[in-house]
N, C-alpha and C positions, 0 to 999 in steps of 0.2 A: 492597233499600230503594228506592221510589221516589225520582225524580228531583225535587228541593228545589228553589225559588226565592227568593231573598228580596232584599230590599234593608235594603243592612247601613250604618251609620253607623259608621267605623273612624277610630280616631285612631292613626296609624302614629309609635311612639317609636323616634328615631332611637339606633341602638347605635351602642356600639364606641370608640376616643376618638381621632377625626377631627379636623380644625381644626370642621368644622362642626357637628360634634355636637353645640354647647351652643349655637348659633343660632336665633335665632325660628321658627317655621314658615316667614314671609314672606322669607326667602335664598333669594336666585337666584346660579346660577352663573354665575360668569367664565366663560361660554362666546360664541364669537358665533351668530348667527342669519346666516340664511340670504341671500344680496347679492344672486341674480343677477339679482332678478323685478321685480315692478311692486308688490308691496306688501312692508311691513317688517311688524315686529310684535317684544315684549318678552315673554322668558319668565315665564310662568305658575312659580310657588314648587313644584319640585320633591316639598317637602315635605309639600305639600297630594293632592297626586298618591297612583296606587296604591291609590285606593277600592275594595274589591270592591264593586259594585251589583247584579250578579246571578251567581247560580252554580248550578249542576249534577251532582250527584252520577252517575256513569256508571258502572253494574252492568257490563254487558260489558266494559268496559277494568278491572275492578275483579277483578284474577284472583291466584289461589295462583299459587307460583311456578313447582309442577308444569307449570301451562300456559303460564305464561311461558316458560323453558325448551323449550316447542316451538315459539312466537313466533317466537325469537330469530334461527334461520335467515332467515324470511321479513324479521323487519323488518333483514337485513344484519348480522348480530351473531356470526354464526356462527366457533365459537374461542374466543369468552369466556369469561370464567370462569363457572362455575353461580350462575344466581339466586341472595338467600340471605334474599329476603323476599319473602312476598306484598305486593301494592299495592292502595293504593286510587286512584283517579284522576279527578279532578272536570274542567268545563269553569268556567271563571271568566269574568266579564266586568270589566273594570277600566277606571280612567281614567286616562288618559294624556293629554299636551297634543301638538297640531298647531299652526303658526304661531301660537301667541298664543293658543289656544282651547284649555278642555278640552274633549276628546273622550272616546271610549270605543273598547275594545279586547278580545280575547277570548285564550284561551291554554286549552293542555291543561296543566294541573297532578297529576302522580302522585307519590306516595309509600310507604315504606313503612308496611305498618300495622304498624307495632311501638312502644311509647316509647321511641324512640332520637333521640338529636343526631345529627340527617342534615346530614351539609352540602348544599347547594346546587347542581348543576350547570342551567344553560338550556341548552337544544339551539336552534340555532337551522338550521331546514329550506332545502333548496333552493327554486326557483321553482315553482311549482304555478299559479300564477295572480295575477289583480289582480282580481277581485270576492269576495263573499263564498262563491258557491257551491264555489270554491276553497280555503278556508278550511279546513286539516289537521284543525282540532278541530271540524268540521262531518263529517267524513269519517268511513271506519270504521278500526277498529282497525289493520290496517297502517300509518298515516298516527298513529297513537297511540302506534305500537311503541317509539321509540328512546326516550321519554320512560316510558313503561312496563317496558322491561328496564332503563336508566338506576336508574327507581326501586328495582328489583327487587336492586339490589346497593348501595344502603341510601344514595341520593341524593334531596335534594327536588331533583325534575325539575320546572322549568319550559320551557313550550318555547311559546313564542307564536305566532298565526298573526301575520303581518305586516299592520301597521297598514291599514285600507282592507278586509281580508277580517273579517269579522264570520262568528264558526262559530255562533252560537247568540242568541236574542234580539233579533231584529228587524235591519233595514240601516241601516247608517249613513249610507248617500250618497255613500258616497266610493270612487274608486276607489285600486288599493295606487301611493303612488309609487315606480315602481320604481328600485334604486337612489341612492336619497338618502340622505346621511349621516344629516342631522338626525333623519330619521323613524324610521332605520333603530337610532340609537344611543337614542334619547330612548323608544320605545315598550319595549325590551328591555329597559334599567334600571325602567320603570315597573311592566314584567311582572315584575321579579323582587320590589318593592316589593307587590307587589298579592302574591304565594305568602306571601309572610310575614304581612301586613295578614291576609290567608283563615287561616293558622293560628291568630294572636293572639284571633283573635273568637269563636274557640267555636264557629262558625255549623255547624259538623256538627261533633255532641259524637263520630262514632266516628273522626275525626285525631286520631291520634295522637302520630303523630310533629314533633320540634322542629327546623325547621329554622333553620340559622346562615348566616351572614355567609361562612364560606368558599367563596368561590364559581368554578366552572370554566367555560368555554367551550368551546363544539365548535360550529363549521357548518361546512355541506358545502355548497358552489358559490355561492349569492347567500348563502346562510347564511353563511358565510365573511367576505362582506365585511359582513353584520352584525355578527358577533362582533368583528371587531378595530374596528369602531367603539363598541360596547358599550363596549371595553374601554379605548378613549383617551377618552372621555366618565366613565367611570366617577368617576375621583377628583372629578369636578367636580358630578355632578351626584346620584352614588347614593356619597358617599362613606365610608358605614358596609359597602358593601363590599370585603371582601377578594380581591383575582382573582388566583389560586393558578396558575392556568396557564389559555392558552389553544392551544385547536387548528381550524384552518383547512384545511378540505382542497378544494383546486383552487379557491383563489378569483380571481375577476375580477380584473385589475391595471390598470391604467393607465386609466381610461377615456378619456382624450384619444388615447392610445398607441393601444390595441383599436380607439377608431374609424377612426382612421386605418389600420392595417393593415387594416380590415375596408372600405375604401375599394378597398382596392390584389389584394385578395383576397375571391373569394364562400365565406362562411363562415356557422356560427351567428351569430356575434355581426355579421353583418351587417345582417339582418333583427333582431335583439333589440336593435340599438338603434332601431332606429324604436320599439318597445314605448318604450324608456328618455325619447327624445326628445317620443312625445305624452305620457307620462303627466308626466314630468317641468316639461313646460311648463307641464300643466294647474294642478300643484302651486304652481308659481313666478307663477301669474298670469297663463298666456301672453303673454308679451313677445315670443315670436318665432311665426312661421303653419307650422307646419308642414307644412301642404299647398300651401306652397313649393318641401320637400326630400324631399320621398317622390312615387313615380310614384302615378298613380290605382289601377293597383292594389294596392302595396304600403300605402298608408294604406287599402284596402278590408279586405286582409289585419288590419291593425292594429289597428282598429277592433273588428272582427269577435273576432279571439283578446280583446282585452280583454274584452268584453264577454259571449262567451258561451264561449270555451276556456279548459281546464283544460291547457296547452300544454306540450308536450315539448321539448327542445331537438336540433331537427331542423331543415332549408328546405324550407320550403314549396316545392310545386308549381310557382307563378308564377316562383319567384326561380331563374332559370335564369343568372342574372348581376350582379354588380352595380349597373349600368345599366337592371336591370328592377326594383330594389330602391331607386335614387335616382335625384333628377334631375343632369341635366349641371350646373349649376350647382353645387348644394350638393359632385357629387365635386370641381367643379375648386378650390371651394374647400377642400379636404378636410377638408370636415364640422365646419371647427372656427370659423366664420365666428360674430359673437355673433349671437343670445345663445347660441347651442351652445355654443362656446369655453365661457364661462363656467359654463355647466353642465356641460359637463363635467368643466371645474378644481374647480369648488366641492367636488363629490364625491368627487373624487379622495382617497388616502389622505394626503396634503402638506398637505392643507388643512383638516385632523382634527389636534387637539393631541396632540404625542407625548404617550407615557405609559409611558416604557419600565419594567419593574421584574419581573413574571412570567415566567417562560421560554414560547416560541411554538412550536409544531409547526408547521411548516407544507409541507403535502404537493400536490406536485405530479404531472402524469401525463403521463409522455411522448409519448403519442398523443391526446394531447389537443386537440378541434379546436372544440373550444366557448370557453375561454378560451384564450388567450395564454403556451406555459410561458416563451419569452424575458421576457415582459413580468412574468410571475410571477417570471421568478431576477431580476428587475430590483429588484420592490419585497421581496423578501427583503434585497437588499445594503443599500435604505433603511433597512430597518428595521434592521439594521445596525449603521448608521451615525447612527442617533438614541439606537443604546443599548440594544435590545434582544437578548435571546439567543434565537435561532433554533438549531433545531434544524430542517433542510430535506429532507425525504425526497424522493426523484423516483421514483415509481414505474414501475416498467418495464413496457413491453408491457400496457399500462392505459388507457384512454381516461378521457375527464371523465363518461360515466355510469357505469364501470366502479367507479371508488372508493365510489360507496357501497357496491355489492356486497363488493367485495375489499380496501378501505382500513379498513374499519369497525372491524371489532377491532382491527388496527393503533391507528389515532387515539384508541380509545378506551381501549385499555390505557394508551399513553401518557400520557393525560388522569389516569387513576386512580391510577399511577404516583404522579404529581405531585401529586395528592389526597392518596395516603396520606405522603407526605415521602419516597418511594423515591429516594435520590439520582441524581441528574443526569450521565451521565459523558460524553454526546456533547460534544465541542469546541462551543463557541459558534458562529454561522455558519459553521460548515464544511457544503460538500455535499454529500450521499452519492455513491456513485457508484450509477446503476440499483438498485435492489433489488424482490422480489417480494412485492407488500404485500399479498399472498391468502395470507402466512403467520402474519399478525399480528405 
């Protein structure tokens, strides 16, 4: 079938029996908005949100489950259980709100083609980039994979590019903020309102499948810290969903913590916060110059990756030290001088309203040199300590690009586990000791 376009008028009916669900359209949530910048702004009515305005039918990610099944290696999957459906798999454009605006957003949506009540899971990706040429559902089928074998074991997969990457349908102008709560939690609920709004309309008579409100979580590395934002957002702003469990593998923790150690030590995240702190700024209004606290050629560097890399997490060339990566001022103040300070708190997970109530995976890697694992067993004990049941893997002899390879069916058996109601028997925050997560 060729590739469809259209512009669709959707009126999205709130399920399920929420406090909000018998609410006007015009409810806005008890949430706050964003403090640390030069401008304010009030949110746009949730309920209005989730338009599909243009969509894509996509023949090659559209595969029997024969060839999914040989996918499955390649996109990290390998262990799991056998496909048990062909899929179909569209690209979607939706709308979602930015400071006060609505905008538009893209996302890979696969399912299976059978008529079946699929529940729901979103995949949300590691870091790939901040323009649109980076954008997973502009890319080819690898970057398709987890949301295509997801599908293929009878899930509506949503899996969204991150706000700022545009995969299909013109630029939006913006670049991705990296690392923001707000963007990070409020596009992921819209994405999953836009998968349902695309099935209700009819708009490709061969979906088939009906998907529901029970919904899972899974990211890996910035993906991570999207998901548990997803998910402390969720009762408030998407709250016809149900979130059955979530899983986190190797996510970013403390950002005030991480810069500071990334201060005191030349690491990945010493160089990726300059990415955090220009794009961040640009987002908040810039209130603070960045070309302040980065040397000339470290914001040469920064610039540059935004704008034309699809970026690994590795140190650049330049960054031969800390002090070739900041200037003397911003380390003595270490880095947390406003408006930093503030930016960095704001995002931080403390400053995201709990939401304890699904049980959370969440897997760490012991050689991991891109996030922080102290600062990860740290916001493990938080969450903790607000309520939530953790279950904390640490995988052994593993680095942070290792788990997607070797953590994948791990995380994601888990996740299905929990899908299908397979009881719970790990101790609540208890640690593991080491184990080897290339066994699943």
């Amino acid at each position: 079938m060729p590739s469809r376009r259209k512009t669709l008028v959707l009126v999205l009916t709130l399920a399920g029996c929420t406090d909000k669900s018998d609410l006007e359209d015009d409810w806005l949530p008890d949430l706050p908005t964003a403090a640390c910048g030069t401008q304010s702004w009030d949110w746009v009515p949730p309920a209005t949100l989730g338009e599909v305005v243009d969509w894509e039918r996509v023949d090659e990610w559209s595969l029997d489950k024969g060839t999914i099944a040989g996918l499955m290696s390649l996109a990290g999957f390998s262990g799991l259980v056998e496909p048990q459906y062909d899929v179909q798999t569209w690209r979607i454009r939706y709308t979602t709100q930015d400071r006060g605006e609505v905008v538009e957003a893209t996302a890979i949506l696969s399912m299976p083609a059978a008529a079946i009540d699929a529940p729901m899971l979103a995949y949300f990706h590691p870091t790939t980039g901040f323009d649109d040429h980076c954008a997973p559902s502009g890319r080819d089928v690898i970057w398709a994979g987890p949301a295509i074998v997801l599908g293929s074991l009878g899930y509506a997969t949503i899996a969204p590019d991150f706000l700022g990457q545009v995969g299909f349908g013109g630029d939006d102008g913006m670049r991705h903020p990296y690392l923001v709560t707000e963007v990070a939690a409020v596009d992921g609920l819209d994405a999953m309102r836009a998968a349902h709004a695309f099935a209700a309309s009819g708009a490709d008579a061969d979906l088939v499948a009906r998907p529901g409100w029970q919904v899972g979580l899974l990211g890996v590395s910035q993906g991570s810290f999207n998901a548990l934002r997803v998910q402390r957002y969720a009762a408030e702003y998407l709250p016809e969903a149900e979130v059955e469990a979530v899983v986190l593998g190797v996510p970013p923790a403390s950002l005030r913590g991480a810069m500071e150690l990334s201060l005191e030590t030349l690491s990945v995240s010493t160089v990726g916060f300059g990415l955090f702190l220009r794009l961040a700024n640009d987002w908040y209004g810039a209130p603070g110059v960045v070309e302040d606290t980065l040397t000339p050629e470290a914001l040469a560097w920064v610039d540059q990756t935004i704008a034309e890399d699809c970026p690994t997490a590795a140190i650049p060339a330049f960054a031969t030290s800390v002090e070739a990566v900041w200037t003397p001022d911003f380390i003595a103040e270490g880095g947390v001088a406003e408006p930093w300070g503030c930016m960095l708190d704001e995002n931080d997970l403390a400053a995201s309203p709990p939401a304890p109530g699904p049980p959370v995976l969440y897997v760490t890697a012991a050689d991991d040199t891109v996030a922080w694992p102290a600062l990860q067993h740290a916001e493990v004990d938080a969450l903790c300590a607000e309520g939530y049941a953790v279950e904390h893997v640490a995988c052994a002899e593993t680095d942070h690009h290792g788990i997607a390879d070797e953590g994948l069916p791990l995380m994601t058996g888990w996740l299905l586990d929990r899908m299908r109601g397979v009881p719970w028997t790990a101790p609540d925050c208890a640690v593991s000791a080491p184990v080897d997560c290339s066994e699943g």
